[in-house]
C-alpha positions, 0 to 999 in steps of 0.5 A: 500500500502506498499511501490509501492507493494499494500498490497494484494501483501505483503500479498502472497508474505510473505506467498509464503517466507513461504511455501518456507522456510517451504518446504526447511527443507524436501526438503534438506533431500530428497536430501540427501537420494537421493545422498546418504548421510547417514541418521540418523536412517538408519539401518546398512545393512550387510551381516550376519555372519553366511551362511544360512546352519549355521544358521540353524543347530544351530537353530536345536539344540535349536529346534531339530526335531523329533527323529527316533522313531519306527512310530505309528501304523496305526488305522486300526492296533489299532481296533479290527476287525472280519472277521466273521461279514462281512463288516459294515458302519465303514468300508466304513467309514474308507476307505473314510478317509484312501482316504482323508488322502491320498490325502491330504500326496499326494497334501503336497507332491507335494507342497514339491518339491522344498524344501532344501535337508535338508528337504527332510526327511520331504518329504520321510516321506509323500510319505511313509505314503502315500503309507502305506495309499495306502497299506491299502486301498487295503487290505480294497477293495480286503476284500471287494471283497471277501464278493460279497455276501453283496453288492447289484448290486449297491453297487457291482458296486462301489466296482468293479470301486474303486478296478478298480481304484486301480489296474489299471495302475496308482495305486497311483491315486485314 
């Protein structure tokens, strides 16, 4: 017993004094961070001193995009091809990944849409690919329409559904 307070009571109630007084240290600065009041390590928000627009013409200066230079040849350009051979495995190949690729310019193209005007360069340079892709994969059909007599009824048969597909009313959809 310690004075008319029975020990077990001194006891939590010292360590009730405690925990307060170990509480009050954290409690005051979440006050002041909800008043307002300045913290010590805050960072300094301001608005920046350049505009965005800015900001990004010096960037091109450090990092400049690509210069106008003449664009590469296609790698149906590159090959040499004979006529005389007819129509080999690698060009089915080649036309396969002429769609691809294609279809790949067309899905980043949509995914551009909404981009800055200061990008839409980047934009037109994808929708010309992508036509120049189309461009080619026509020349590669309608050659393979005039070899009829290379095809099995099967084979004949897909030719005529992808030439279909190319000429129809939507041509840019394969």
């Amino acid at each position: 017993m310690i004075g008319t307070v029975p020990l077990t009571s001194f006891i939590y109630m010292i360590m009730s004094i405690l925990i307060i007084c170990g509480m009050t240290f954290n409690f005051v600065k979440w006050t002041q961070a909800a008043t307002g009041a300045p913290l010590k390590y805050a960072p300094v928000l301001r608005p920046g001193l350049l505009p965005e627009r800015d900001f990004e013409k010096i960037l091109e200066e450090y990092y400049p995009r690509d210069p106008d230079t003449p664009p590469t040849p296609a790698y149906a350009e590159t090959i040499e091809h004979d006529t005389k051979k007819g129509i080999s495995s690698q060009d089915l190949r080649e036309c396969r990944e002429l769609i691809r690729a294609k279809f790949a310019l067309d899905v980043d193209v949509y995914n551009l849409q909404d981009v800055d005007e200061m990008h839409w360069s980047t934009v037109e340079d994808k929708v010309q690919r992508s036509k120049g892709a189309m461009i080619d994969i026509r020349k590669k059909i309608n050659a393979w329409k005039t070899a009829k007599d290379q095809w099995t009824a099967v084979e004949w048969a897909m030719v005529e559904e992808l030439h279909y597909r190319i000429s129809g009313p939507h041509p840019e959809a394969i």
